[in-house]
N, C-alpha and C positions, 0 to 999 in steps of 0.2 A: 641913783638907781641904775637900773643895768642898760646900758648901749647898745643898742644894736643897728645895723645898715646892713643895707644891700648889698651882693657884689655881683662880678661877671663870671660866672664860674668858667670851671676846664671841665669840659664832658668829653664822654666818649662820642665820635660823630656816625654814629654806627647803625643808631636807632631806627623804629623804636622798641625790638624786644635786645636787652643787653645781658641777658638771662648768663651767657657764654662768660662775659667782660668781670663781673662783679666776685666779691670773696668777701667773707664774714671778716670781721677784726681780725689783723695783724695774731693778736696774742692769744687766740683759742688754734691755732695752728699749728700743725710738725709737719712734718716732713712729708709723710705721705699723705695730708690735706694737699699741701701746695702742691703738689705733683698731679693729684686728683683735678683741681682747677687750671693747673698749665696744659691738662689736654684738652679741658673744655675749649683753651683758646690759648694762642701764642701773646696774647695783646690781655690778657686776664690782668686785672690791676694786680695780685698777688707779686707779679714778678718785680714791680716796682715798691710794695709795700712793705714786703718781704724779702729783703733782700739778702738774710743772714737768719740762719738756725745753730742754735735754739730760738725762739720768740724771747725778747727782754732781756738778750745778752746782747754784751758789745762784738759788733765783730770789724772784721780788717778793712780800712777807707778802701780800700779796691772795691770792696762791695755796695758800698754807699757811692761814690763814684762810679760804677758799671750801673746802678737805679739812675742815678742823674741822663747818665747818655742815651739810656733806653727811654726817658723821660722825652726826651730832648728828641729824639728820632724817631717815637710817635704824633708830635706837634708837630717836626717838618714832615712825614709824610701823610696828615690828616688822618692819622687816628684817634687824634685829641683835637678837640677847638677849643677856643676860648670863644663865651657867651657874646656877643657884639654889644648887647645891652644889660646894665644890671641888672639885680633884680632881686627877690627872695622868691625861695623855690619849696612850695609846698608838696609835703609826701608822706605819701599812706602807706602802710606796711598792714596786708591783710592775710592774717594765718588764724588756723584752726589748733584750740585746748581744749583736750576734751568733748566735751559734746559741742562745744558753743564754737562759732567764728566769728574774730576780734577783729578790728580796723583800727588802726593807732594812728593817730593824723597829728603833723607837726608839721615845723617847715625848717628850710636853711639856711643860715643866715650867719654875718660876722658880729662878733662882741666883742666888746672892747677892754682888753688885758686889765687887770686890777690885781695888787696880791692879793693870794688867799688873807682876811682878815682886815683889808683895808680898801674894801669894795663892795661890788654886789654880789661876785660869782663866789659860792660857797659849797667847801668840798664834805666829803665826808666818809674817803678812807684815806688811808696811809701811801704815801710812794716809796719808790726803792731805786736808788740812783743808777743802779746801771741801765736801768728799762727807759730811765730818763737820757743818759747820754746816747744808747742807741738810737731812739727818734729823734732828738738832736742833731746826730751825725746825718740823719737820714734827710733831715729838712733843710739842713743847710747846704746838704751839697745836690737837692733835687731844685731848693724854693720856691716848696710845694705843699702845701697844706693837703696831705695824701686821704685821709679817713676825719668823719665829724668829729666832735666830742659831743656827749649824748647830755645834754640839758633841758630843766624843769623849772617849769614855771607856776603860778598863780593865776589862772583864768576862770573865776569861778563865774562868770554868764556867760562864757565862751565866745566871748566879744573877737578874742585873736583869732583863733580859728574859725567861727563864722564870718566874717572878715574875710579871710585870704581862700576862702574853700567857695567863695558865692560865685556859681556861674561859668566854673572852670571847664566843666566839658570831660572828652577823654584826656587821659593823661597823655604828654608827649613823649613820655619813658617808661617803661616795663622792664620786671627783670624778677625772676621766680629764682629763689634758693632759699634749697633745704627745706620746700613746703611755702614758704613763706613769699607773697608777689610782695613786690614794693613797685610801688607808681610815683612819678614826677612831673610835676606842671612848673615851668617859671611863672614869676607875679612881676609884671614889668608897669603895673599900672601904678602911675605917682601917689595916687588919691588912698589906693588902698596901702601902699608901703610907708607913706606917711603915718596912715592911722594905727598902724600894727606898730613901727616903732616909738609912737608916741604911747601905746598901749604898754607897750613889753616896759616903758621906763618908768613905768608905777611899781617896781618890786625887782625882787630881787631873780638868779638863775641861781638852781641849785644841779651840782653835777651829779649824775646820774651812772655815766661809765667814760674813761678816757681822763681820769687823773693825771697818772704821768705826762698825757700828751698837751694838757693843758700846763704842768708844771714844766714841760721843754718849752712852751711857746713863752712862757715868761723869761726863760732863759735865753731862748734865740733873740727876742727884744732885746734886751739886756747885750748881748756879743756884737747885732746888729746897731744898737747905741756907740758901741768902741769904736766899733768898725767906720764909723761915719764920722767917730770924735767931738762928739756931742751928745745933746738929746734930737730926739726923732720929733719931725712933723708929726702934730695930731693923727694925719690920715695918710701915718706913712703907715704900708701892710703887715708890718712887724707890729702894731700896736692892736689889729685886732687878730681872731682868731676863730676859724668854722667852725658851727655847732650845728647841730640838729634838734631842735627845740619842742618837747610836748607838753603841754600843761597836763598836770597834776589832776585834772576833773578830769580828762579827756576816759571816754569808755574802754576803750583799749590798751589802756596802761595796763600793764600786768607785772608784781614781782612776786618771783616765787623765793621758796626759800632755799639754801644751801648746807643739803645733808653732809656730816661730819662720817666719814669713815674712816678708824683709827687702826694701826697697827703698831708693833713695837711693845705691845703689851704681854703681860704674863697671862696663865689663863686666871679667866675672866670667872669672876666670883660674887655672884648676887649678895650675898651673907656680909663679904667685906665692902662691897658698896654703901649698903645699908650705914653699916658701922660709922665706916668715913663720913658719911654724910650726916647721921647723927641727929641735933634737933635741926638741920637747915633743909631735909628735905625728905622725902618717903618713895622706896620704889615698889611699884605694883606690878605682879605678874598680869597677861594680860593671856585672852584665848586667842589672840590674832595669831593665823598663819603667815610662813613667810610670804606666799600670794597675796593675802589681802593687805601687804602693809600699806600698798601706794592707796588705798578704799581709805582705809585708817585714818593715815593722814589727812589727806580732804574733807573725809565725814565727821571725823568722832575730834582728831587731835585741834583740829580749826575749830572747834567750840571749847576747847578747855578754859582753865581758867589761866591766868597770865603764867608763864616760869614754869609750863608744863611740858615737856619732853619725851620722843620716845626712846628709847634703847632696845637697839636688836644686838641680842646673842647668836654670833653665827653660828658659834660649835653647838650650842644646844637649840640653835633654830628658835629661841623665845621674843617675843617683844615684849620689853615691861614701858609702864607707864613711869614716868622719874618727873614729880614736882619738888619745885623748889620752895618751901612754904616760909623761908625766912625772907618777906618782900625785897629789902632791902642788903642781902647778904654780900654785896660788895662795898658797902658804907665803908667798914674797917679796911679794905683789902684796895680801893680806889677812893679814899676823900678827897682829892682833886676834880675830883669829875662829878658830873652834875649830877643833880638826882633822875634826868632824863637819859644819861648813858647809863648809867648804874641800872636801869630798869629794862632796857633791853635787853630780850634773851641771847642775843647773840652776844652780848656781853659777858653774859651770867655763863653761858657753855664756856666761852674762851678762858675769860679771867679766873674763875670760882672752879667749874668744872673740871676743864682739860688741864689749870695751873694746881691747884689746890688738892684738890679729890681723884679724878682717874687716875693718872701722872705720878704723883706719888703715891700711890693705893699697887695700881699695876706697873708701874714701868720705873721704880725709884731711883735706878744707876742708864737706864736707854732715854731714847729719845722715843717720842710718841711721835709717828709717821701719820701724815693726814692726805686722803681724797676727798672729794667734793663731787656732787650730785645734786643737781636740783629737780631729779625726776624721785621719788621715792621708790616706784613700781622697781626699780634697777639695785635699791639698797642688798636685799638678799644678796641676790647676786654677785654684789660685788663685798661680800662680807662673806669670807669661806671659814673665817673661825680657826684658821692655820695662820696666814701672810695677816692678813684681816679680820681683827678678833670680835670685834664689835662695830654697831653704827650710832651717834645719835641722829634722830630727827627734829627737824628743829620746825616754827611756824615761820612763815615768810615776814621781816623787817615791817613793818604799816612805814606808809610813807610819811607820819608827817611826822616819825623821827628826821628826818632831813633837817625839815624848816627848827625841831626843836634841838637838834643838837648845831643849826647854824646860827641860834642867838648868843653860843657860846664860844663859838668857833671850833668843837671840836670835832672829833674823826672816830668813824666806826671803826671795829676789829676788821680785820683782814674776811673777805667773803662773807659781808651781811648782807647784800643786796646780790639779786640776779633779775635784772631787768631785760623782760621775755617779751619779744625775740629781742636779738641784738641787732644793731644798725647794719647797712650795707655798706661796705665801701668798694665807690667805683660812680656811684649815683653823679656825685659832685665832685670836683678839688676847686682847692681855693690857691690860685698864684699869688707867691710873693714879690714877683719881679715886679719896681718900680718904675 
């Protein structure tokens, strides 16, 4: 089952509002994000996490070598400490959706490298190696564990979190972005860090966001094994790797879903939709305006029945309603894969929809161009019916695809999951120096 211990983290010594210091994931960034957070502060982790644009390319060792020295000369002038005592470090991420406000409460902690498939930690999209050797380059020449990987767990009497959350007081750390506070408490007490790792190793972690950076940490073990000419001590740092851990019950989980907006298409033709799709599916005009799509989606399209979609026409402003009513229409087109991938709509849109039916229906000799949205309110919008001919809408992934496509070891399509909000990085690092 899955490992996890304490460690001494690397914090900013700055506290305790670091509002200035913190920046969202490396890879929802350009250029004028980073620029935006390097005036909130000269000392902003972006400048180290980010050391090269585009996000998930490789770029020139000068750049990963100028993150290491900046790294290096925030520790010798106390910008960075390192923790004096171990520890796991609980933290709450409290933002408002909608009408309601959510508290998402998890904590920080290392686990212990397993491959995918021959462990506990289980992934459940695709990587793409360049995104892999730039964080790579980044950790080997910082030996810095920069940002968590966002992991899930199984705590259904919230024995974990009731556990590390009892008694804790105000937080020692604050840091408000993008709407969103995040708080941090270290847990230095033996009694309860005992109990929480003894708890977490009844099952398994399933990843949530931070693929790639999980599939580098396996890889820097591995170089770090050469490097030493041998295998590694159990508790040497290369064998584990920072996560940020929420269970699965927790009230504040939230995943939305991730609207498909396609371009590259001819124009768009209800009548031949129909056709293509044939006995596998039926499309319905609807009275929704482009205003009410984001109402839509919340109210009406969250109650449909399974393999129900929406489809906005930009050029004529329509939303239809698009069911797929052959349950199983990827059986022929995916027999490999279970009958619990094949039953995800994110499946059924990528594989069946966007391969099968739009693709060849409107774009036979192009390539079909895609954006992504997890807000619907913004679908219109960003659907002008020229550049961007259509949208689909899709429902949010349910979470216990995870645990159902982790008994087979496989991996969702590309953007199935958007797990809201995303972590902070800046909160924690974890050093690799031995």
């Amino acid at each position: 089952m899955a490992q996890i211990r304490p460690f001494a983290a690397v914090r900013y010594a700055s506290g305790p509002d670091i509002s200035s210091l913190i920046a969202p994931p490396y890879d929802v960034l350009d250029e004028r994000g980073k620029k935006l957070l390097m005036k909130r502060s000269q000392y902003n982790i972006v400048e180290v996490d980010l050391p090269h644009l585009p996000a998930k390319t490789v770029g020139p060792d000068a750049a990963y070598a100028g993150a290491a020295r900046t790294v290096g000369q925030w520790l010798v002038a106390g910008v960075l400490k390192k923790d004096p005592r171990q520890g796991l470090y609980a933290y709450t991420q409290s933002y408002q959706h909608g009408t309601r406000t959510f508290h998402r409460r998890g904590f920080f902690g290392l686990v212990k490298l397993s491959p995918f498939g021959q462990g506990e930690v289980f992934p459940h999209e695709k990587t793409y190696p360049e995104a892999i050797v730039d964080r790579l380059k980044l950790t080997t020449a910082t030996r810095m564990q920069l940002s968590p990987i966002f992991g899930l767990f199984n705590d259904a009497r919230n024995e974990v979190t009731n556990r590390l959350y009892k008694n804790l007081g105000r937080p020692e750390v604050t840091a408000t972005l993008d709407g969103v506070q995040n708080d941090l408490w270290s847990v230095n007490d033996s009694d309860t860090i005992n109990a929480v790792t003894d708890l977490m190793s009844r099952g398994p972690i399933f990843i949530a966001d931070g693929h790639h950076r999980y599939t580098m940490a396996l890889q820097y073990q591995k170089d770090e094994a050469t490097r030493q000419g041998g295998k590694l001590a159990p508790n040497h740092p290369a064998n584990w790797v920072m996560f940020a851990m929420v269970a699965m019950q927790d009230d504040g989980l939230l995943i939305l879903p991730t609207h498909r907006v396609l371009g590259g298409l001819g124009a768009f033709d209800a009548g031949r939709l129909r056709t293509a799709l044939g006995a596998n599916g039926e499309l319905t005009e609807t009275n929704v305006t482009p205003q009410e799509i984001g109402h839509w989606s919340d109210s009406v399209l969250a109650k449909k029945p399974a393999h129900t979609f929406g489809l906005y026409d930009g050029r004529a402003k329509k939303l239809y309603e698009l069911r797929i009513t052959n349950a199983d229409v990827l059986q022929t087109l995916e027999p490999g894969q279970s009958p619990a991938w094949r039953s995800l709509d994110v499946a059924i849109l990528q594989r069946y929809l966007l391969q099968e039916v739009i693709g060849p229906t409107f774009a036979p000799a192009g390539q079909v161009t895609r954006s992504y949205t997890a807000d619907a309110n913004t679908v219109a919008d960003m659907t002008d019916g020229v550049k961007n001919q259509i949208a689909i809408i899709i429902k949010p992934t349910p979470l216990h695809a995870l645990e159902e496509l982790g008994k087979f070891n496989e991996v969702m399509p590309q953007k199935s999951t958007y797990f809201y909000p995303k972590l902070a990085t800046g909160m924690v690092m974890n050093s690799l120096e031995t």
